[in-house]
N, C-alpha and C positions, 0 to 999 in steps of 0.2 A: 983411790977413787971412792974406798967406801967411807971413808974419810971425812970426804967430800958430799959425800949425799946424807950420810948422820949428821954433819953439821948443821948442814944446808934443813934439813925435818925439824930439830930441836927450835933452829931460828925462827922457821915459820910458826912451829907448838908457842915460841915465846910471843911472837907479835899477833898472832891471835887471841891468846890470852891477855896481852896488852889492849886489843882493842877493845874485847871483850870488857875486862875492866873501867877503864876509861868510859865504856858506853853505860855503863851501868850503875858510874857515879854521875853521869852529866844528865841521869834521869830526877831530875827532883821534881817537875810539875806531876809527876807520876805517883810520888812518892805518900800523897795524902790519900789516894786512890787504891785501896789493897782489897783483892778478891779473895774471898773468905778460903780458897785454898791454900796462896800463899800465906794469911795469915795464920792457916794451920800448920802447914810446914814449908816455913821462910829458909830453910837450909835446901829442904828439895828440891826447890824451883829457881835456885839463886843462877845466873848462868857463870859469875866467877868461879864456885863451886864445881860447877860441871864443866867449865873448862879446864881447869885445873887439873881435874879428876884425872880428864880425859889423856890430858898432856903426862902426866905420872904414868897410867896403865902403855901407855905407848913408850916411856921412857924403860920401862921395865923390861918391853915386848921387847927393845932394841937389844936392851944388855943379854936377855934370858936367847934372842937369836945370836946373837955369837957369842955366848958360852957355850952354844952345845954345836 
């Protein structure tokens, strides 16, 4: 069963991240349009970046909950 619900968490981290992606290359009318924040820091504000991120610290939290 817990099996079953790790698997099931990873797929959803992956297709959100997938969507995530996707949305974020299908932005090009956007793309000539940059606020003086992100063009100070384009890695901060990226939301692949921070889905990414997000989906790693949760992969970690899985493995670091059942090792202990």
């Amino acid at each position: 069963m817990i099996t079953i619900i790790t698997i099931s968490v990873v797929i959803l981290i992956c297709v959100i991240g997938l969507a995530g992606t996707l949305q974020a290359a299908n932005k090009k009318s956007e793309r000539d349009e940059v606020s003086d924040e992100v063009s100070n820091h384009p890695v901060l504000f990226n939301p692949v970046i921070i889905i990414y991120s997000i989906a790693g610290i949760a992969g970690v939290g899985i493995i670091l909950y059942y090792m202990i």
